[in-house]
Backbone as a chain_set.jsonl record, in Angstrom:
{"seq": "XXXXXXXXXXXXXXXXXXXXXXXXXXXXXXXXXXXXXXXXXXXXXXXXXXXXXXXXXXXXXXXXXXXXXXXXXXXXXXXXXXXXXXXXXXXXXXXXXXXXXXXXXXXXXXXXXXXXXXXXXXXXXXXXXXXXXXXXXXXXXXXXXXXXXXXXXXXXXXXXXXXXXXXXXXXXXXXXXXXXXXXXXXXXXXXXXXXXXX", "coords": {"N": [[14.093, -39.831, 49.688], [10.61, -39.421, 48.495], [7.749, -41.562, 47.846], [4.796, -42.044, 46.273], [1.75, -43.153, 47.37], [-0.904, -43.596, 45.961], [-2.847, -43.107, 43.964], [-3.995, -39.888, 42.775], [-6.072, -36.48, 42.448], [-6.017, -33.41, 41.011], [-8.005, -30.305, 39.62], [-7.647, -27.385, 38.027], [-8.651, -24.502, 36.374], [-7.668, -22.464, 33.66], [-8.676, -19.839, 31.479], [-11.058, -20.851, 31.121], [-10.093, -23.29, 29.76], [-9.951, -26.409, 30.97], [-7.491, -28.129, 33.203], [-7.094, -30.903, 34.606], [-4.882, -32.5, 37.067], [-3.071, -35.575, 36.941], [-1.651, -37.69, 39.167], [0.43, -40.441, 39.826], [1.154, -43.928, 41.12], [4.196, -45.198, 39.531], [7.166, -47.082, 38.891], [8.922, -47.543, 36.533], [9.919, -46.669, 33.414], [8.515, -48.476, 31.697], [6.188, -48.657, 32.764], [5.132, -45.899, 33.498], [4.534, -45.206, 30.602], [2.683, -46.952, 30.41], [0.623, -45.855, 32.119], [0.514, -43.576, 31.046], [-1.183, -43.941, 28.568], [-3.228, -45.282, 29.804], [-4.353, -42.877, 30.767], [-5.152, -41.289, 28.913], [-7.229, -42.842, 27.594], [-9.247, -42.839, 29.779], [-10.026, -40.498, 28.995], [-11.034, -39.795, 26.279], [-11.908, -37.285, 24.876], [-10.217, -35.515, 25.196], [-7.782, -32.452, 24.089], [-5.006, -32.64, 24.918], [-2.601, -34.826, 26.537], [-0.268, -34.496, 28.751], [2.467, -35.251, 30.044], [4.975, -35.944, 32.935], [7.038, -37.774, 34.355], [8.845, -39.035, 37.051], [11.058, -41.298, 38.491], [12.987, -44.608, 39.68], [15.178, -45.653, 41.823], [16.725, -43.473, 42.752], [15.606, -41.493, 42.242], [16.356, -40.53, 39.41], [15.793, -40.664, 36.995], [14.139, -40.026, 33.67], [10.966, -38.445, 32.397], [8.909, -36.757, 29.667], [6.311, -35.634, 28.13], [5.011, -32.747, 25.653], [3.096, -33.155, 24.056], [1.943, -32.04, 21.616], [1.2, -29.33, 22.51], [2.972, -26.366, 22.434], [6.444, -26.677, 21.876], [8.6, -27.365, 24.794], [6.327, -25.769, 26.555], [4.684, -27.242, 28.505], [5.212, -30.367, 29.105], [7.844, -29.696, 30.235], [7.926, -27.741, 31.884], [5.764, -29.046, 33.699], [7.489, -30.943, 34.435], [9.724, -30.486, 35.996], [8.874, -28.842, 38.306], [7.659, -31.938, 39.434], [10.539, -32.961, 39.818], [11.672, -31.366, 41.456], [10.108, -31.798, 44.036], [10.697, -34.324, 45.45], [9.981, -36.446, 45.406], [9.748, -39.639, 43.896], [9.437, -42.381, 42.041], [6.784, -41.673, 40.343], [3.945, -40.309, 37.783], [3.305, -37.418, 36.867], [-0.08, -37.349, 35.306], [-1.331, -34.201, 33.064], [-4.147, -33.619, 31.753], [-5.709, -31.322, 29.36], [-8.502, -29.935, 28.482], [-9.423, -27.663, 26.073], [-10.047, -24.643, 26.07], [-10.992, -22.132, 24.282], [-9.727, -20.162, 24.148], [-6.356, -18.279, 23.372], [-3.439, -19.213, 25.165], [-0.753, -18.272, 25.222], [2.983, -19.443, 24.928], [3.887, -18.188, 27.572], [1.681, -18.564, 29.331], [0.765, -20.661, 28.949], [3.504, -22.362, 30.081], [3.014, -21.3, 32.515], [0.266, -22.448, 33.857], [0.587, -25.164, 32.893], [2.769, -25.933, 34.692], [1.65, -24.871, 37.27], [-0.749, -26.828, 37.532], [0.461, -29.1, 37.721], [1.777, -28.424, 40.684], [-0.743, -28.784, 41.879], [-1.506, -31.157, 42.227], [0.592, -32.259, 43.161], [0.089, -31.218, 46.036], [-2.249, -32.76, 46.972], [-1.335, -35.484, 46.564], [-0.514, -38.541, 48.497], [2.588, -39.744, 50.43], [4.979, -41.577, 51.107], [8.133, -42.681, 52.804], [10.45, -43.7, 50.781], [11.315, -47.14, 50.755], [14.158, -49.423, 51.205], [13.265, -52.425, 49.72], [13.341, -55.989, 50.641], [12.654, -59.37, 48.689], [11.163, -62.076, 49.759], [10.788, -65.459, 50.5], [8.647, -68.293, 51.801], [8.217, -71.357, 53.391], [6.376, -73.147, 55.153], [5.393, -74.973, 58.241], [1.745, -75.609, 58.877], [0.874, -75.565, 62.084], [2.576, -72.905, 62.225], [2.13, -71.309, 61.463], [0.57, -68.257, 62.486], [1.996, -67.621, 64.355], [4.314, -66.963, 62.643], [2.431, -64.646, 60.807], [2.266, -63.07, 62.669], [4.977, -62.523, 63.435], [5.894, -61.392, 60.651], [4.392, -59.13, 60.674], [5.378, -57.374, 62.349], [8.159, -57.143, 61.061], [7.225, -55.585, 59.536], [6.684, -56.298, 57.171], [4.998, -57.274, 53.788], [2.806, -59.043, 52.737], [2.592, -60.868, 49.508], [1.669, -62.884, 48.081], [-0.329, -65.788, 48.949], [0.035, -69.631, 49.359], [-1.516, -72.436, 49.774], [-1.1, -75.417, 50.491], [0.235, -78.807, 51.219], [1.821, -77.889, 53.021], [2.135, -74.419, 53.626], [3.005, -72.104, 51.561], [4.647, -68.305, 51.723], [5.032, -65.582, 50.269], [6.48, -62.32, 49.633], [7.45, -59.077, 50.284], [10.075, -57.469, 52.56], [11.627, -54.826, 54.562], [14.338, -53.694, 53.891], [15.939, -53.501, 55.904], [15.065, -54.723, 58.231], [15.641, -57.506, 57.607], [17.484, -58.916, 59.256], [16.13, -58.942, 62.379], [13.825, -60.388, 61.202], [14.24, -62.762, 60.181], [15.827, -64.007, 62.256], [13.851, -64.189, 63.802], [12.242, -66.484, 62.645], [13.366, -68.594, 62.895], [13.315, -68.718, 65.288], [10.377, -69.22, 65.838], [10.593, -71.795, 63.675], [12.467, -73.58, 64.056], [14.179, -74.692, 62.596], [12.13, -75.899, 60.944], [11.433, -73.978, 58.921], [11.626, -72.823, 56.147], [13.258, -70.339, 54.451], [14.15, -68.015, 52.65], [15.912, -65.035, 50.63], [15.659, -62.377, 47.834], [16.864, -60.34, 45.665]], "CA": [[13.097, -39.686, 48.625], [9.111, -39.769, 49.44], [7.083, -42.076, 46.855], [3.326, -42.143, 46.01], [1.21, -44.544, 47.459], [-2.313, -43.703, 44.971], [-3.644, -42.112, 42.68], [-4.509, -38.389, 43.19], [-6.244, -35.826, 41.458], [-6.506, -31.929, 41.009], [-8.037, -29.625, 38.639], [-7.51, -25.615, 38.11], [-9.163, -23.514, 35.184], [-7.219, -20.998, 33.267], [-9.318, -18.787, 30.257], [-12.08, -21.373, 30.722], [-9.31, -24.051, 29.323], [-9.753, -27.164, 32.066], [-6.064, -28.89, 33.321], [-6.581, -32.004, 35.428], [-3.574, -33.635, 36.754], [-3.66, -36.888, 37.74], [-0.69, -38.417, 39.78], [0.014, -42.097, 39.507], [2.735, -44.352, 41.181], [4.688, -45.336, 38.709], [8.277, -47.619, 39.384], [9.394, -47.863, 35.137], [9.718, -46.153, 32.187], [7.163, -49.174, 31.107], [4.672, -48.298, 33.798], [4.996, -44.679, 32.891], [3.977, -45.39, 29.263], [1.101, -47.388, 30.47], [0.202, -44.79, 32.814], [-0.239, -42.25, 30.13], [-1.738, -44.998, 27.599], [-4.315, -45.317, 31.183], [-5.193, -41.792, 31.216], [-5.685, -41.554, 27.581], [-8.57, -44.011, 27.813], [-10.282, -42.297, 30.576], [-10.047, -38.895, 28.922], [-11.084, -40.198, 24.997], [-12.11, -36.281, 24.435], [-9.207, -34.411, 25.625], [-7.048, -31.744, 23.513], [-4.122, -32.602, 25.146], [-2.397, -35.159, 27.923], [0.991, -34.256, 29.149], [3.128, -36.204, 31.09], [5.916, -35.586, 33.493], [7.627, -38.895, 35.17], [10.258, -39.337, 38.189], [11.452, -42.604, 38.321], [14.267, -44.805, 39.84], [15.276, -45.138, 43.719], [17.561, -42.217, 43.075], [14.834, -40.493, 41.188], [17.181, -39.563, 38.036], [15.324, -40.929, 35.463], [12.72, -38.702, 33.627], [10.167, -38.839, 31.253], [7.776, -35.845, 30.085], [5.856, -34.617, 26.377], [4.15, -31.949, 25.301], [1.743, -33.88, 23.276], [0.938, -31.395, 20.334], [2.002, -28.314, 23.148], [4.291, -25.862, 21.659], [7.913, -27.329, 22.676], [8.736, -27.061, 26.225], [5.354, -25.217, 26.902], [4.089, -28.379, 29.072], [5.952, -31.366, 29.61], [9.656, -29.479, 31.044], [7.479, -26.644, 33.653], [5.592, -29.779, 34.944], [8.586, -32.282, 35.006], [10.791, -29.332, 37.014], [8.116, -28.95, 39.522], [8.088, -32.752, 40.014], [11.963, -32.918, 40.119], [11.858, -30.382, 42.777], [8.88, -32.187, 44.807], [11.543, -34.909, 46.284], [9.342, -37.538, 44.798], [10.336, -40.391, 42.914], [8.135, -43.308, 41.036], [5.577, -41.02, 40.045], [4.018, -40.076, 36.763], [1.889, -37.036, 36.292], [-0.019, -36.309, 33.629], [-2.347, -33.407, 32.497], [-4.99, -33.51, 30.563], [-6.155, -30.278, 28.962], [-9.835, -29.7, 27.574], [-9.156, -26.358, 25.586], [-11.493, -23.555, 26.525], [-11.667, -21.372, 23.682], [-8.698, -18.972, 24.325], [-5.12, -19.501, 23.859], [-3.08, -18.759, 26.493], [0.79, -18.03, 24.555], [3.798, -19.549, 25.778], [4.594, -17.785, 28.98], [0.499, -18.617, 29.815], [1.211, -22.217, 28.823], [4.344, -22.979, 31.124], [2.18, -21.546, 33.879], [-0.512, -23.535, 33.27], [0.808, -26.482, 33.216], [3.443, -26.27, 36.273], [0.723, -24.724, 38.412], [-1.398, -28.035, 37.865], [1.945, -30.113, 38.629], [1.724, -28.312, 41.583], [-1.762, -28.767, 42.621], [-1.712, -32.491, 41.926], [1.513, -32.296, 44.359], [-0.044, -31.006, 47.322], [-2.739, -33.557, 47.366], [-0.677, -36.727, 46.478], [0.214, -38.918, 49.863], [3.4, -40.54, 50.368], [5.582, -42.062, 52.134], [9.611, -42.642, 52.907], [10.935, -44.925, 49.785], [12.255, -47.814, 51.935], [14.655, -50.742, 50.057], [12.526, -53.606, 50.203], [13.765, -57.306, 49.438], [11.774, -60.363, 48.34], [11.1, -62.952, 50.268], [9.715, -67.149, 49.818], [8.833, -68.686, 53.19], [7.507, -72.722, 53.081], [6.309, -73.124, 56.582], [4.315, -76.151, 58.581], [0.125, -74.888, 59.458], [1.557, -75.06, 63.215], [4.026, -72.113, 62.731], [0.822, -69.577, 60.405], [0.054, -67.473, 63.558], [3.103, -66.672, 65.28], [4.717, -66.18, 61.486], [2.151, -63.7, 60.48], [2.838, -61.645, 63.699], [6.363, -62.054, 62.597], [6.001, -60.924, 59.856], [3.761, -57.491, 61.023], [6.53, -56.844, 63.275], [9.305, -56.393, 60.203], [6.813, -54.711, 58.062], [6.854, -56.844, 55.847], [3.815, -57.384, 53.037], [2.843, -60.588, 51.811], [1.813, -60.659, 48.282], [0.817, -64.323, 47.245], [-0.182, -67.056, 49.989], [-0.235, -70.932, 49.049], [-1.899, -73.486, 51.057], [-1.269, -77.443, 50.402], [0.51, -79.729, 52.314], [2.51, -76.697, 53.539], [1.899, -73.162, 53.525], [4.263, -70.695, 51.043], [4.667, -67.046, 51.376], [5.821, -64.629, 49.641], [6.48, -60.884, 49.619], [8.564, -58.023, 50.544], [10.39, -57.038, 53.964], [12.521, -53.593, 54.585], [16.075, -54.355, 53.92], [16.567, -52.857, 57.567], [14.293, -55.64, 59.14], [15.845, -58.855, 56.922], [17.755, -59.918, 60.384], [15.035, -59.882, 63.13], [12.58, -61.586, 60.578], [15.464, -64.014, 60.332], [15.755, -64.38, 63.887], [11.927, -64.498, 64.957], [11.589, -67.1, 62.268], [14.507, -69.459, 63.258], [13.005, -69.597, 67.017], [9.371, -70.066, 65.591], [10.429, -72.859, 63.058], [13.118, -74.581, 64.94], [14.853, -75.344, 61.86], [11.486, -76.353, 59.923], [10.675, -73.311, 58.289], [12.695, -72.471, 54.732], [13.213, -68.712, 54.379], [14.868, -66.963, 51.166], [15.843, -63.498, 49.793], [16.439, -62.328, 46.632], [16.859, -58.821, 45.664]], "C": [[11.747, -40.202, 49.127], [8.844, -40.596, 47.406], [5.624, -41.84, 47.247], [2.615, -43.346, 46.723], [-0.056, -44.968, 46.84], [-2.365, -43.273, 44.63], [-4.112, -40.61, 43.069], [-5.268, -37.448, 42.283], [-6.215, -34.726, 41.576], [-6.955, -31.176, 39.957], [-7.933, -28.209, 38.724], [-8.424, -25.07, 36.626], [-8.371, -22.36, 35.158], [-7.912, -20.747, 31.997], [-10.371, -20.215, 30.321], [-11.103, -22.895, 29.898], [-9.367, -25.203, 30.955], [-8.16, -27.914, 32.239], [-6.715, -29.973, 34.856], [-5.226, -32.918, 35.527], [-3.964, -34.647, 37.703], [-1.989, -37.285, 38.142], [-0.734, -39.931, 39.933], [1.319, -42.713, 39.548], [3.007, -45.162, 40.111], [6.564, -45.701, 39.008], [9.028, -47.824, 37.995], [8.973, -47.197, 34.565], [8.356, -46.883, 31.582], [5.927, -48.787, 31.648], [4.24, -46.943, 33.452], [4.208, -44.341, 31.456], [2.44, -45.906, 29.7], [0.344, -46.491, 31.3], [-0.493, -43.823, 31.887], [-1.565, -42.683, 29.59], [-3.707, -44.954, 28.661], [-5.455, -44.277, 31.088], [-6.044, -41.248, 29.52], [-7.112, -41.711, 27.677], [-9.332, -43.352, 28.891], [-10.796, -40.556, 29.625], [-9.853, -38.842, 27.324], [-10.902, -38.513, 24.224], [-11.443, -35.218, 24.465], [-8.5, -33.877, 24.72], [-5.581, -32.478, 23.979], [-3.743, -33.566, 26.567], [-1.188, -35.262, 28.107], [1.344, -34.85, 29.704], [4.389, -35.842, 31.529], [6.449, -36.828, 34.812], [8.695, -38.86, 35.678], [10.639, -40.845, 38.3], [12.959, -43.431, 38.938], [14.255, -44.503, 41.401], [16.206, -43.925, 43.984], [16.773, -41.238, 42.839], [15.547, -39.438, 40.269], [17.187, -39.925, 36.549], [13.839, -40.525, 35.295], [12.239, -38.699, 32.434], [9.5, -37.572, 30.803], [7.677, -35.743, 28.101], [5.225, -33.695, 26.487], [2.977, -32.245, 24.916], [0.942, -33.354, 22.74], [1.271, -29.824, 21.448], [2.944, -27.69, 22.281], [5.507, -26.782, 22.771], [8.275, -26.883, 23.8], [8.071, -26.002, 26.957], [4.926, -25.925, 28.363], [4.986, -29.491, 29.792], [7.066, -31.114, 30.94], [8.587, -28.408, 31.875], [6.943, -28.047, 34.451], [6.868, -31.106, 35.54], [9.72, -31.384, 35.85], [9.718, -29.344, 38.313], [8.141, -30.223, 39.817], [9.291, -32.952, 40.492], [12.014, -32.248, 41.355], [10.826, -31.336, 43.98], [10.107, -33.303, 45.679], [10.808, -36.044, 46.366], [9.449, -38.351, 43.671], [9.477, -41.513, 42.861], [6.98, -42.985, 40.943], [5.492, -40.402, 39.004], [2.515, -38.921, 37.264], [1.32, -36.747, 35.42], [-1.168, -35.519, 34.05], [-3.299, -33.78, 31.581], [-5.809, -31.871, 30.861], [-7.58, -30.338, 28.157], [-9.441, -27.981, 27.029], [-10.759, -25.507, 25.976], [-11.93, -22.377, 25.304], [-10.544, -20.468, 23.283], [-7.475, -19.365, 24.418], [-4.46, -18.447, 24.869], [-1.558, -18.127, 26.49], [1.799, -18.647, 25.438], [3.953, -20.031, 27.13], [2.862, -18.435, 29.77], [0.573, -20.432, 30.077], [2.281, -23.305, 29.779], [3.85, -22.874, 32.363], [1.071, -22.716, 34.363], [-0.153, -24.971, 33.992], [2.092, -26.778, 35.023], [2.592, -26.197, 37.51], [-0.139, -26.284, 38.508], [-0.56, -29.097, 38.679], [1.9, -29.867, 39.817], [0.724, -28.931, 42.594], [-1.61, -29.881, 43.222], [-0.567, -32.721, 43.339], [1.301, -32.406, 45.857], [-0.933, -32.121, 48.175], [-2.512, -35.038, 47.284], [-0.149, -37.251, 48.26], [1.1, -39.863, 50.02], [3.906, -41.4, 51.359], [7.039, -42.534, 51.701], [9.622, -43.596, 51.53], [12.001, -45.645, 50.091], [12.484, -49.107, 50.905], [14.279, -51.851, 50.446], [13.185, -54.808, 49.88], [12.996, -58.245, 49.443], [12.165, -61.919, 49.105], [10.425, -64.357, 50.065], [9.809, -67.341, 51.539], [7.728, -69.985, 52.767], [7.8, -72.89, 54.89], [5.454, -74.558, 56.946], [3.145, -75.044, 58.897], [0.777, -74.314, 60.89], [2.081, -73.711, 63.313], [3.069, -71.229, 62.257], [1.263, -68.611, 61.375], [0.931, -66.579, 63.539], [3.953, -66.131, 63.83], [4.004, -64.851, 60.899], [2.235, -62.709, 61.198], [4.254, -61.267, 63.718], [6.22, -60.991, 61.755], [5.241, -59.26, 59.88], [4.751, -56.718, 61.883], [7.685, -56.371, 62.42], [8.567, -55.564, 59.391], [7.008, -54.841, 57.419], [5.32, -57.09, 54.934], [4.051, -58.39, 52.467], [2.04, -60.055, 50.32], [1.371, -62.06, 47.551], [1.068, -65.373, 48.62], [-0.75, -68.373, 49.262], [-0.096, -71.544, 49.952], [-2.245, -74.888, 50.408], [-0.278, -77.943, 50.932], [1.257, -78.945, 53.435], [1.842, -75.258, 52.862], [3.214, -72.48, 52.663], [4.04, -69.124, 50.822], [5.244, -66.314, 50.548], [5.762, -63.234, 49.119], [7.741, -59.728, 49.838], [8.666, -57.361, 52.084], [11.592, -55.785, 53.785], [13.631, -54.517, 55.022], [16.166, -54.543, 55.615], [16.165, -54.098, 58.763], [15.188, -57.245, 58.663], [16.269, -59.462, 58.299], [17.054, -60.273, 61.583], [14.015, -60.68, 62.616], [13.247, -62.841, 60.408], [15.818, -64.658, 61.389], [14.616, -65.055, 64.135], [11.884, -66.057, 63.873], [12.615, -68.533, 62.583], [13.538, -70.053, 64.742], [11.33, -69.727, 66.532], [9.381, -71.425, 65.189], [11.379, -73.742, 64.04], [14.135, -75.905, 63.84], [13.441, -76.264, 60.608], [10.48, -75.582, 58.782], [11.743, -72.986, 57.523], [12.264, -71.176, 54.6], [14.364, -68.364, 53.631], [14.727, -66.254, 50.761], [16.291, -63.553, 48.994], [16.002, -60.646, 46.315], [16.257, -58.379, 44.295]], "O": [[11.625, -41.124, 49.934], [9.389, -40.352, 46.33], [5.295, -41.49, 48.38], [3.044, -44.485, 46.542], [-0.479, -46.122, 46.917], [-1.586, -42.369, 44.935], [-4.822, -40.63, 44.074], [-5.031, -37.705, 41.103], [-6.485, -34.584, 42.769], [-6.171, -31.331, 39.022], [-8.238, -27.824, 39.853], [-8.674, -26.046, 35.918], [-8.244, -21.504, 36.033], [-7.687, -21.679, 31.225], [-10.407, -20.707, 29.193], [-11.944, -23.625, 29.373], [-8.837, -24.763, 31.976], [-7.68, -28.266, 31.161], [-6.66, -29.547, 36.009], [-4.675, -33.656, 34.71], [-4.7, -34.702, 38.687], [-1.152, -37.11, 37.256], [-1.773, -40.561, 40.135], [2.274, -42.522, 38.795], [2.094, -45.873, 39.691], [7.28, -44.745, 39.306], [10.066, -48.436, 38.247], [7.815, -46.82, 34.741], [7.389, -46.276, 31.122], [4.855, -48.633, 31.063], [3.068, -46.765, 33.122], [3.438, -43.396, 31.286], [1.36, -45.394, 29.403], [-0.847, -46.467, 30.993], [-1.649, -43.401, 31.916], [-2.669, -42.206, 29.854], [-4.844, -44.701, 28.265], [-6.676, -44.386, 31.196], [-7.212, -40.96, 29.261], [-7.966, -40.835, 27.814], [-10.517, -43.48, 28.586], [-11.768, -39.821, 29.796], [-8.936, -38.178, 26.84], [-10.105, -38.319, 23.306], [-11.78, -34.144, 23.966], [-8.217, -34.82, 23.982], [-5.027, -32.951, 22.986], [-4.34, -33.3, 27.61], [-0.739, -36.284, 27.59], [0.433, -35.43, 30.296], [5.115, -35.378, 30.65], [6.207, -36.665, 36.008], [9.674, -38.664, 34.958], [9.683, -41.408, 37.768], [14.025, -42.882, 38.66], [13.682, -43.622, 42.043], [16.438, -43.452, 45.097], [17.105, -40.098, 43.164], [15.491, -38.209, 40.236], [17.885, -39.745, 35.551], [12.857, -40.556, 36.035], [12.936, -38.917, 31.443], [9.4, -36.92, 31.842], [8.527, -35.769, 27.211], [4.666, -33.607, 27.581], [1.937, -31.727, 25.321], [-0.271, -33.544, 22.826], [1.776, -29.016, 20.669], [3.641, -28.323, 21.488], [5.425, -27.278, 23.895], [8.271, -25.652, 23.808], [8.675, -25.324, 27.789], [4.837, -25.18, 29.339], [5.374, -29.387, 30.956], [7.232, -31.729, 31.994], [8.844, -28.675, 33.049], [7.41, -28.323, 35.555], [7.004, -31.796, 36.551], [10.649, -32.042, 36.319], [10.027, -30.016, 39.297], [8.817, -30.243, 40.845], [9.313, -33.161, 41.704], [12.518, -32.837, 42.311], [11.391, -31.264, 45.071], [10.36, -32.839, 46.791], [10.931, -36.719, 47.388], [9.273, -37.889, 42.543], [8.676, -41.58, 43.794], [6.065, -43.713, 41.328], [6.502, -39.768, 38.697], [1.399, -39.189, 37.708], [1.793, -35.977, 34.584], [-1.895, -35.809, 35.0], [-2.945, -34.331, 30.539], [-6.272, -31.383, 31.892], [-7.548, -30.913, 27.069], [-9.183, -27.177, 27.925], [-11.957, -25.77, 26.075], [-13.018, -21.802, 25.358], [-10.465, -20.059, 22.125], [-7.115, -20.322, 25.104], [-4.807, -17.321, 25.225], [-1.12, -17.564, 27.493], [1.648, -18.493, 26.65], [4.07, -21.117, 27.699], [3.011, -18.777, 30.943], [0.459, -21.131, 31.084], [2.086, -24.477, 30.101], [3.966, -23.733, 33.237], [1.24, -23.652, 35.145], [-0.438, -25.56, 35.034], [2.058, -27.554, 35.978], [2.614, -26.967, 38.471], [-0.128, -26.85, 39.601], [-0.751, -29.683, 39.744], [1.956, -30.889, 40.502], [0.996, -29.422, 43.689], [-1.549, -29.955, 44.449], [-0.927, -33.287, 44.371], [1.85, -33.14, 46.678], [-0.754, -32.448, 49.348], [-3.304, -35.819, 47.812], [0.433, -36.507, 49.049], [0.668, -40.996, 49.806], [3.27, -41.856, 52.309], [7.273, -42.773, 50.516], [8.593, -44.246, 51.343], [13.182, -45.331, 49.941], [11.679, -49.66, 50.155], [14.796, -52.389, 51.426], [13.692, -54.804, 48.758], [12.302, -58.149, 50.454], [13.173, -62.616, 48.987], [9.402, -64.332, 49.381], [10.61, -66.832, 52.323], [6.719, -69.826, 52.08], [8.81, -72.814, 55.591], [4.912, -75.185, 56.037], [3.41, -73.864, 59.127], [1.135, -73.147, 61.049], [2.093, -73.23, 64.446], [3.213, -70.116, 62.763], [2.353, -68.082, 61.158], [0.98, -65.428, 63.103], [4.269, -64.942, 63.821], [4.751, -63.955, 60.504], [2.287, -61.563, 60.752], [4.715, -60.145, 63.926], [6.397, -59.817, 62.082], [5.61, -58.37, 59.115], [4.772, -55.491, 61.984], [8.278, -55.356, 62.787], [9.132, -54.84, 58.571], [7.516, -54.036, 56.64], [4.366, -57.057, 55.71], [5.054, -58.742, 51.846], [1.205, -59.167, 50.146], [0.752, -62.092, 46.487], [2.131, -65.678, 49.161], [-1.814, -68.315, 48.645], [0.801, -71.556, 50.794], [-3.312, -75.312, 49.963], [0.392, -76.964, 51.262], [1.281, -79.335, 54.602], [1.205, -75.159, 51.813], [4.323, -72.397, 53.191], [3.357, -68.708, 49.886], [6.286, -66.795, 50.103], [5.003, -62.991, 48.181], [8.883, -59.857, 49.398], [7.718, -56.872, 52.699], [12.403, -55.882, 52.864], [13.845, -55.42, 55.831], [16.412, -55.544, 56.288], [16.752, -54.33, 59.821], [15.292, -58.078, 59.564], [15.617, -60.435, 58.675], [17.096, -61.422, 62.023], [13.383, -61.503, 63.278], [12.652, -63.912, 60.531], [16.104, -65.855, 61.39], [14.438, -66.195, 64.565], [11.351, -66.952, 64.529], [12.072, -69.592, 62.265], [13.212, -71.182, 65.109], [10.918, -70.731, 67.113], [8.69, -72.277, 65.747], [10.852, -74.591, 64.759], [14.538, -77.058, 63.994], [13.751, -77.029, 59.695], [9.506, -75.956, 58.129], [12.831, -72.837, 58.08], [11.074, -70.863, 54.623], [15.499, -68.464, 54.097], [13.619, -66.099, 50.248], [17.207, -64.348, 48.783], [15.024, -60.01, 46.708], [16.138, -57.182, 44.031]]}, "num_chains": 1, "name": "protein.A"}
């Protein structure tokens, strides 16, 4: 499964009717909601903002509305084109400015999948690799050669604390947990504390 790594955008025009979709990683049903809630707020004037969410490291949990759309006009063409995309924690939505003209139906499922699409091509991902969470309480001495450790498992720090000791903490690919376990054994020498939790 490929995931998202930003935000994307595309727009198309059909009958003078605008469809921007916006792509947006997204790891929860909760995030998904706020996602929409997100685009909402940028897009106060819009007719319409659809949504179509993948979700889950299997990607088999799925979200999508119409949002005032006739019933499965919107939501189910663009949440099938995501499904198919082989992309998982990603929410897109539409937003529609109406143009004047309606479009029926069969005009409507196009519509909206074709945007799903667009939004698709220009989204950039990458593999969706099982990360686990890491704490690391280190001496100053050991910083250096730990942070080149740590670039070596590909791992990402996400919060550093500095007082009498240094604590890390972030996420390393499952696949790496035993040479970062290694390298950090022969850096510390038994004085560096290192813990996962999943």
């Amino acid at each position: 499964m490929l995931v998202p790594l930003e935000r994307a955008e595309a727009e198309i025009e059909v009958k003078r009717s605008r469809f921007i979709a916006i792509a947006l990683p997204t790891e929860t049903l909760d995030d998904v909601k706020n996602a929409v809630l997100q685009i909402r707020n940028e897009h106060p004037e819009a007719n319409h903002v659809v949504h179509a969410a993948v979700v889950g490291k299997a990607g088999t949990t799925y979200s999508a509305s119409d949002d005032r759309e006739p019933k499965n006009t919107a939501g189910r063409p663009a949440l099938e084109v995501v499904k198919g995309s082989g992309i998982t924690n990603i929410t897109v939505c539409i937003v529609r400015y109406f143009g004047g003209t309606l479009l029926g139906t069969g005009g409507l499922v196009k519509a909206y999948g074709d945007s799903a699409k667009e939004v698709l091509k220009v989204v950039r991902t990458e593999e969706l690799i099982e990360r686990t969470s890491f704490r690391m309480v280190l001496p100053y001495n050991s910083y250096t050669l730990i942070k080149r450790a740590l670039d070596d498992a590909h791992a990402t720090v996400s919060a550093e604390n500095f007082a009498d000791t240094i604590t890390l903490e972030g996420l390393v690919p499952a696949d790496s947990l035993e040479s970062l376990r290694s390298s950090v054994d022969d850096i510390g020498q038994g004085r560096i504390l290192l813990s996962f939790s999943t």
